[in-house]
N, C-alpha and C positions, 0 to 999 in steps of 0.2 A: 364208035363210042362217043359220037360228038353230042348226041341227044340223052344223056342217060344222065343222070342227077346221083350224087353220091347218096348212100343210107344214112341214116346219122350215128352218130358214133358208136352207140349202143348196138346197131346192129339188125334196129327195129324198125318199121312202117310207122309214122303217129300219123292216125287219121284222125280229120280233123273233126272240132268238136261237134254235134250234132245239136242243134239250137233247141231249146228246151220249150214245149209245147204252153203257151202261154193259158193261165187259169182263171176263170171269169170271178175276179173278186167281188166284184160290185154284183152280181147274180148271187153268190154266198153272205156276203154282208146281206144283201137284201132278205133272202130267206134265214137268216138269224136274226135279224129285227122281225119278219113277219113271226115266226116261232115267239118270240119276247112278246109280243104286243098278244100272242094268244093265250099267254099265258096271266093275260088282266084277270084281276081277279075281281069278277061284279061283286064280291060279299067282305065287305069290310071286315077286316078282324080284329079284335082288341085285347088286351093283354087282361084284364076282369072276367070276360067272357071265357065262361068251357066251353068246349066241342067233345061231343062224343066222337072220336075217332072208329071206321069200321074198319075191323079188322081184313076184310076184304069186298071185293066189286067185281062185279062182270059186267058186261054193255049189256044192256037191255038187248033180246033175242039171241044171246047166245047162250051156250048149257052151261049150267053149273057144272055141269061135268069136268070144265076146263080150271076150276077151281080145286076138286078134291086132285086131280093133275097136279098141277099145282105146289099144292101142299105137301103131296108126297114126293116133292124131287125130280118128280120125272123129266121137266125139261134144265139141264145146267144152266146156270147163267151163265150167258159170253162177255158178259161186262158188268163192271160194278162202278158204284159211284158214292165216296163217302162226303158226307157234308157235319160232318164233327166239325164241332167252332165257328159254324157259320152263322152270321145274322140268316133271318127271314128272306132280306130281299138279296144277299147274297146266294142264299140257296134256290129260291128261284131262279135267279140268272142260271148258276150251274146246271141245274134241273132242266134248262129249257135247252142250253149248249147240249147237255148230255144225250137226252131224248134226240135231240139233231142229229149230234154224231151215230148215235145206235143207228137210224132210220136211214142214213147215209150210206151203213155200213152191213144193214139188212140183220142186224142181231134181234132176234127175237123176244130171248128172256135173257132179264138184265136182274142187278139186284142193288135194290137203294138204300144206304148205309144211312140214318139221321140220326140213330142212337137214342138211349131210353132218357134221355133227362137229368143222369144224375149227378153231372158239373154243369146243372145250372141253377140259378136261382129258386127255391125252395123244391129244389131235386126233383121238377116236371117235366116232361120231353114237350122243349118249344116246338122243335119242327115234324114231329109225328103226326098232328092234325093235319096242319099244313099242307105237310108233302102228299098224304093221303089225298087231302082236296084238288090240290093243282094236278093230280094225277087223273083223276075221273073226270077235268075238265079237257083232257087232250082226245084227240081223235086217233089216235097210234095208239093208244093204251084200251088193250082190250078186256083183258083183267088185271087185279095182284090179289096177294095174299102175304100175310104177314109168313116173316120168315120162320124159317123153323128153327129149334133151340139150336143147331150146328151149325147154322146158315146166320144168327143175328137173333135170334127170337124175336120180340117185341122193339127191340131196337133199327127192324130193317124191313122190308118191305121185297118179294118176287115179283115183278111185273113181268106178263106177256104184253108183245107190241105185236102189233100187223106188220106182216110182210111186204116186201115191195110190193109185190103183186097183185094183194090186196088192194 
C-alpha cells in the first residue's frame, strides 16, 4: 500500500482541468472590421432627402421565385434583430455584427426589426430606407421582403442569406 494515494474526502477522482482551446481573436476582430468597412455607404444620405424604399430585392440572376417563397413564410426565421431607438449609424454597426453572426452560424432567413416610424420625428420610419439599402449592398444577402402583417408588416424586413457553402 506504500504507492497508493488516498481519494479525497468526498470519495471522488478530480481530474484535472482540461486547458481551454485558445480562440483567434485578432482573426474575429479583423473580420468584424472588414464586415464594418463593407458596409461604407458610397451614397450620402441626408435627412431633406426621400428615398423610395423597395419593398423587396433579389440578386440579379436569381428567381423571383424566391421572393413570392418568401412572402408566404415558407422559410422561419432563425434569427431576429430589432433596432428600435437606434440612431443610423448605430444600427449599421448592429446590422453588420448581426449579418456576421447569422453567416458564422449558417442561419439562412433572419428577420430585421426597424419599425415603422412612429416614435419618431414627424412619425417617419428613419431606418426603413436605410436598412433596406445597406442590405442590397452585402454579398450574403440574397433577397428580402417586407414582412408580413404577423411577422412586422411594414415595420420589418425577411432576408435570405447564402449558405456557407455558397
Amino acid at each position: 500500500m506504500a504507492g497508493v494515494t488516498p481519494l479525497t474526502p468526498h470519495g471522488r477522482f478530480l481530474h484535472p482541468p482540461t486547458p481551454c482551446v485558445p480562440l483567434p481573436r485578432h482573426f474575429f476582430m479583423d473580420e468584424r472590421d472588414a464586415v464594418r468597412a463593407s458596409m461604407a455607404d458610397p451614397v450620402r444620405w441626408h435627412e431633406d432627402t426621400e428615398f423610395e424604399a423597395e419593398s423587396s430585392y433579389v440578386r440579379p440572376g436569381l428567381s423571383r421565385q424566391m421572393l413570392r417563397r418568401l412572402r408566404r413564410g415558407e422559410w422561419p426565421p432563425q434569427a431576429e434583430l430589432d433596432l428600435h431607438g437606434l440612431t443610423k449609424v448605430e444600427a449599421k454597426v448592429e446590422l453588420a455584427d448581426f449579418l456576421l453572426e447569422c453567416k458564422r452560424r449558417d442561419a439562412r432567413c433572419v428577420r430585421i426589426i426597424h419599425g415603422k416610424g412612429l416614435g419618431s420625428k414627424n412619425r417617419e420610419p428613419v431606418l426603413r430606407t436605410h436598412v433596406r439599402h445597406w442590405l442590397t449592398q452585402r454579398d450574403e444577402v440574397l433577397a428580402f421582403v417586407e414582412a408580413r402583417p404577423v411577422d412586422g408588416g411594414s415595420g420589418a424586413v425577411i432576408v435570405l442569406l447564402k449558405s456557407r457553402a455558397r
